[in-house]
MIGU-220247 format. One line per 10 residues: their letters; for each residue x, y, z of C-alpha. Coordinates in Angstrom, 1 decimal. Example, Ala and Ser with C-alpha at 12.3 -4.5 7.8 and 13.67 -1.06 7.14 Angstrom:
<recs>
as	12.3/-4.5/7.8  13.7/-1.1/7.1
</recs>
This chain:
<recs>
xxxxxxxxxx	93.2/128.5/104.9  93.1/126.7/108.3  95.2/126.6/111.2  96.3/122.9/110.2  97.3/124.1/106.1  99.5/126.3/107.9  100.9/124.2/109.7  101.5/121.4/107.4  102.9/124.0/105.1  105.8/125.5/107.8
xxxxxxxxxx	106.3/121.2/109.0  107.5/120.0/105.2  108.9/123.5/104.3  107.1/123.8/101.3  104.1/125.5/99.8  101.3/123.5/98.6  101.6/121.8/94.7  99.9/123.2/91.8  100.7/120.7/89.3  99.9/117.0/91.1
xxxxxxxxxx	96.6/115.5/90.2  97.1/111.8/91.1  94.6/112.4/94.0  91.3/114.2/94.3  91.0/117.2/93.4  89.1/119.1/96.6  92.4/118.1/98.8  95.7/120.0/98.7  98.5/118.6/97.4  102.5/119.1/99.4
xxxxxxxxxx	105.3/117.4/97.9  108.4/117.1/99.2  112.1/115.5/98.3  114.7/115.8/100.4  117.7/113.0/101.1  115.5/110.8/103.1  112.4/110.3/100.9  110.5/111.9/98.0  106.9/112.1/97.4  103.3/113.6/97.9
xxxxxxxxxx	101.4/114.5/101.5  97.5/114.7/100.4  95.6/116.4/102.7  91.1/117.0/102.8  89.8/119.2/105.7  86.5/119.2/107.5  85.4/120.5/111.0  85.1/116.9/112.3  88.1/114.6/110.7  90.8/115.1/108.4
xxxxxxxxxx	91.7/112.5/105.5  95.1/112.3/104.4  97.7/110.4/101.9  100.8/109.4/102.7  102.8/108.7/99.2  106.3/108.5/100.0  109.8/106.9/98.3  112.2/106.4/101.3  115.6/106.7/99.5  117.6/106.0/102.8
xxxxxxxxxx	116.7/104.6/106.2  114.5/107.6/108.2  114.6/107.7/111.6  111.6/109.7/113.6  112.6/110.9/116.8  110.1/112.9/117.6  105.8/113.5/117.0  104.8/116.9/116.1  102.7/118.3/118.3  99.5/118.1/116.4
xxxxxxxxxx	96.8/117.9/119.3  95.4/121.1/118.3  93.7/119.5/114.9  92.9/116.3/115.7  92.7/114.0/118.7  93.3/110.4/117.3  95.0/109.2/114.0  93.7/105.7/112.7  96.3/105.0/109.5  95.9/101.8/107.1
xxxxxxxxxx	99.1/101.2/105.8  98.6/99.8/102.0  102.7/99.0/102.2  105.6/100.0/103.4  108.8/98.2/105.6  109.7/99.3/109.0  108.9/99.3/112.4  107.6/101.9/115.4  108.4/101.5/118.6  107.2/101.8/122.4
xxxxxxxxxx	105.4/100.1/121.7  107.2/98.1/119.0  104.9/97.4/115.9  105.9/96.3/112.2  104.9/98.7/109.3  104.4/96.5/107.0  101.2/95.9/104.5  97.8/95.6/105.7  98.0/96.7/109.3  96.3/100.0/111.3
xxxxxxxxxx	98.5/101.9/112.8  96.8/104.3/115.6  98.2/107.5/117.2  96.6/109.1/120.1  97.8/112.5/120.0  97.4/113.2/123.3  99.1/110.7/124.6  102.2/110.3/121.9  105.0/108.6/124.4  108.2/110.9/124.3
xxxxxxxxxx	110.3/108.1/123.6  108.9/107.8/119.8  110.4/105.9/117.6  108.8/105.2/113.7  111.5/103.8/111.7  111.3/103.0/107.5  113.6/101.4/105.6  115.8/102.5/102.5  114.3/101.7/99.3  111.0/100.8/99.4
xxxxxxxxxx	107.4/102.6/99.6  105.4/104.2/101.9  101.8/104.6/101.4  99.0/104.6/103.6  95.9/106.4/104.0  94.7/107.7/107.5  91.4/109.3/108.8  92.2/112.2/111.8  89.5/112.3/114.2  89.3/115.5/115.6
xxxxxxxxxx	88.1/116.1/119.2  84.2/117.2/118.5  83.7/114.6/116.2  85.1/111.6/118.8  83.1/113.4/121.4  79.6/113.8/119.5  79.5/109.9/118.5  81.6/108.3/122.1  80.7/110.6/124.3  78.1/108.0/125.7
xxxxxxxxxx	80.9/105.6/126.6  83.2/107.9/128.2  82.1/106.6/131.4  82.7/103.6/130.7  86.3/103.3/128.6  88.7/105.4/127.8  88.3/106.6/123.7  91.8/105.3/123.8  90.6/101.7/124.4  87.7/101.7/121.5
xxxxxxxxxx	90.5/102.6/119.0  93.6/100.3/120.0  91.7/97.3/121.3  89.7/97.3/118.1  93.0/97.0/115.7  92.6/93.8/114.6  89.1/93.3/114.4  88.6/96.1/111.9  92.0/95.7/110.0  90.3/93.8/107.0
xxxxxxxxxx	87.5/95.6/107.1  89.4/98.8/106.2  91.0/97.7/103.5  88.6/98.4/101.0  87.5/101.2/102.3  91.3/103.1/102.4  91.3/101.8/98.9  88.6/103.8/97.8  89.5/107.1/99.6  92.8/106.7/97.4
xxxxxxxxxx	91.0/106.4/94.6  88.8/108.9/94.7  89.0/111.3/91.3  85.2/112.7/92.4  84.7/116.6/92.1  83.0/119.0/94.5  80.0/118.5/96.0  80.1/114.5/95.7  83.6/114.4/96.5  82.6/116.4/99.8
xxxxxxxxxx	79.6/113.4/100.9  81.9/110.8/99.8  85.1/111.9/102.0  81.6/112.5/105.1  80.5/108.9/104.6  84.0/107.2/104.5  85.0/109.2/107.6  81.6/107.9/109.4  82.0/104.5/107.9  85.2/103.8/109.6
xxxxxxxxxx	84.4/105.4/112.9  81.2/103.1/112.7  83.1/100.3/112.3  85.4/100.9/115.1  82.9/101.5/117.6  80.8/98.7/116.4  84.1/96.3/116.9  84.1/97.8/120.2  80.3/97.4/121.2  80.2/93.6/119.4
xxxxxxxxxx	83.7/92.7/120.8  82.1/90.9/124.2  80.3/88.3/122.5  83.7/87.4/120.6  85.6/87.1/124.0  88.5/85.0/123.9  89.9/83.5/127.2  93.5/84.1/128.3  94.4/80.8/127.5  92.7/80.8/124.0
xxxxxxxxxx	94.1/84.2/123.2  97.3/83.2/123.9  97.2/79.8/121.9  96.2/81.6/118.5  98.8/84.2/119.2  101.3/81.5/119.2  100.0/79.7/115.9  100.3/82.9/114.1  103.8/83.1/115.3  104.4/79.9/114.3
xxxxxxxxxx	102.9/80.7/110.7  105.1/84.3/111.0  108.1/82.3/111.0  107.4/79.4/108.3  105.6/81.3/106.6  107.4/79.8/103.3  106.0/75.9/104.2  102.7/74.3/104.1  102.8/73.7/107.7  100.3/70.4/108.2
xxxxxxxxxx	97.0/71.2/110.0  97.8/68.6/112.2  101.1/70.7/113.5  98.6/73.6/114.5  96.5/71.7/116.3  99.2/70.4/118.9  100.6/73.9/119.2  97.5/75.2/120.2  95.8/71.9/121.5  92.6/72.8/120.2
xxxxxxxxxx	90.3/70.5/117.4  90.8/71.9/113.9  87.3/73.4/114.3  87.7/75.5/117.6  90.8/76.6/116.3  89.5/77.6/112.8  86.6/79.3/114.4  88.6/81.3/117.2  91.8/82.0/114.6  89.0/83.8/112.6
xxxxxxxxxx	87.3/85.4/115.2  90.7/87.3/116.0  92.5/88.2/113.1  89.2/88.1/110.9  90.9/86.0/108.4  91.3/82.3/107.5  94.3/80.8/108.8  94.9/80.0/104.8  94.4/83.5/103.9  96.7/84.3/106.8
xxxxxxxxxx	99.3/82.7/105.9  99.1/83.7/102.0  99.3/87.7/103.1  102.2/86.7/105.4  104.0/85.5/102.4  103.1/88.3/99.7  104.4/90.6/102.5  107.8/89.2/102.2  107.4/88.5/98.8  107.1/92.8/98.4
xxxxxxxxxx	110.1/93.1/100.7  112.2/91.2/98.3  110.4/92.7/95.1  111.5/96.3/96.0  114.8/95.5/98.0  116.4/92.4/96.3  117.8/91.5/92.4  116.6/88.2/92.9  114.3/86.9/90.3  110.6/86.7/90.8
xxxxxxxxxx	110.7/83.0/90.2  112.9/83.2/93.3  111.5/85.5/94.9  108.3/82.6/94.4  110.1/79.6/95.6  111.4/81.7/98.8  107.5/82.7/100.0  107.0/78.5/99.2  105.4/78.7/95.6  106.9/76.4/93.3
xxxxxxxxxx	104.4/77.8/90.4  105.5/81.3/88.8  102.0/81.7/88.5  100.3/80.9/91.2  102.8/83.3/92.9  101.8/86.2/90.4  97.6/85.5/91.0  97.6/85.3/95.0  99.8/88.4/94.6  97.7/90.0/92.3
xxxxxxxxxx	95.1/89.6/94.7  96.3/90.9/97.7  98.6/94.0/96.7  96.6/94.6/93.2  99.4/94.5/91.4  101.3/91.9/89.7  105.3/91.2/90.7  106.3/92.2/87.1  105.0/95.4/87.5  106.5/96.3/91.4
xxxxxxxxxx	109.6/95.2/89.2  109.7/97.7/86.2  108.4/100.5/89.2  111.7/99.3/90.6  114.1/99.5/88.2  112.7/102.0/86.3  112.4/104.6/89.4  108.8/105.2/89.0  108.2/104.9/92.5  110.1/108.4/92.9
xxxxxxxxx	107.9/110.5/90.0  104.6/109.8/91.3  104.1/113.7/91.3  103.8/115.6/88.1  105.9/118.3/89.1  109.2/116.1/90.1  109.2/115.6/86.1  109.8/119.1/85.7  113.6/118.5/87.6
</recs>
């Protein structure tokens, strides 16, 4: 086994799961429940990257102190977060659905903070870069920028595009040798599209003034999120035309200010469905839906579930046994 099995093995305190098979079968499998959170680490090793799943229950708030020192396997950690509800810190970032979350291991600040809250889901898929595969494809622009710099200052540009791709890596049920090219290509894949992001990024150049106009209508939309606010409203708060500020809105968070501001709301929506007893026709009319059903399709749509069934998962604890072997307790 490799140096990194090992060492996620004496990390969790526990020795790798025999009986899970809710992800592919060529990775290794550590679960884990303690008071803080329950659940399944899924782990696939290569030479160049490492893929892994993080499938966790947090049954009371978790407070991370500290980063393992984890250099040694991999030099950056690029993590699409499918859900979850909490925040990290120096910097500060939300965890919350549909965002990247990158690490550089080298450079992990001492005053760490990654916080998640009780009661809710954590569950995110990552691809680990490890130092000779960062150094075969950027080693040409190490002159030029730091490999720090292609990775954070990319964040947003790729976010969406990694979606579907983290989706399928979860999904994976392939078996050895296809699951081997397939776990090769997706690694690839979202290095490509990072560095692309990076390379293309010039010729989507925003101004100071610009980028700090769209930062403030997505503010804005962050915090009435639950109205139509009028395009008209936009417009003066960025004192742009509705077409530059369509275009450039786009061209940094890669989204439609619509489609913006419907993931805003299905991201509070998920908060209430895992962490309130309010009712989902409530739960509707608090993200600004006055049709149940409208509610249930845009939600459908972005988190691939329905409400309903976030709500039985709820209530019926199923969030906690998503590892054959916790049925065994």
């Amino acid at each position: 086994m490799s140096d990194f099995y090992q060492f996620v093995k004496e990390y969790m305190k526990v020795c790798e799961c025999e009986k899970t098979c809710k992800y592919c079968k060529i990775g290794h499998n550590f679960c884990i429940d303690t008071d803080e959170a329950k659940g399944v680490y899924w782990f696939y090793e290569t030479e160049d990257f490492i893929v892994s799943i993080h499938d966790f229950f947090i049954k009371k708030e978790m407070i991370q102190t500290n980063f393992p020192n984890m250099d040694e396997f991999m030099l950056f950690s690029s993590s699409y977060i499918i859900t979850a509800n909490g925040e990290s810190f120096n910097p500060y970032q939300t965890l919350t659905s549909n965002v990247l979350y990158i690490i550089d291991l080298n450079n992990v600040s001492k005053n760490y903070r990654f916080l998640l809250h009780a009661g809710s889901p954590y569950l995110s898929v990552e691809i680990n870069f490890k130092k000779q595969m960062i150094e075969k494809y950027l080693d040409s622009l190490k002159d030029k920028v730091s490999y720090s710099d292609i990775f954070f200052n990319t964040k947003l540009m790729i976010t969406k595009a990694l979606e579907h791709l983290a989706k399928d890596i979860l999904n994976c049920k392939m078996e050895s040798p296809a699951a081997e090219i397939f776990f090769e290509a997706k690694a690839k894949e979202w290095l490509s599209l990072t560095i692309d992001a990076f390379l293309t990024r010039k010729n989507s150049f925003l101004s100071e003034d610009d980028n700090k106009a769209i930062k403030n209508v997505a503010k804005y939309l962050d915090d009435h999120y639950a109205i139509n606010v009028p395009q008209e409203t936009l417009e003066k708060i960025s004192m742009m035309s509705g077409t530059k500020l369509k275009k450039l809105f786009k061209q940094k968070y890669q989204m439609s200010i619509t489609e913006y501001s419907q993931r805003r709301r299905m991201n509070i929506a998920e908060i209430l469905l895992l962490n309130s007893n309010l009712k989902i026709k409530e739960i509707a009319e608090s993200v600004g839906y006055s049709s149940h059903s409208k509610f249930s399709t845009y939600y459908k749509k972005y988190k691939g579930v329905y409400p309903k069934d976030i709500k039985k998962q709820v209530s019926e604890k199923l969030f906690i046994d998503n590892c054959d072997c916790f049925k065994d307790k």
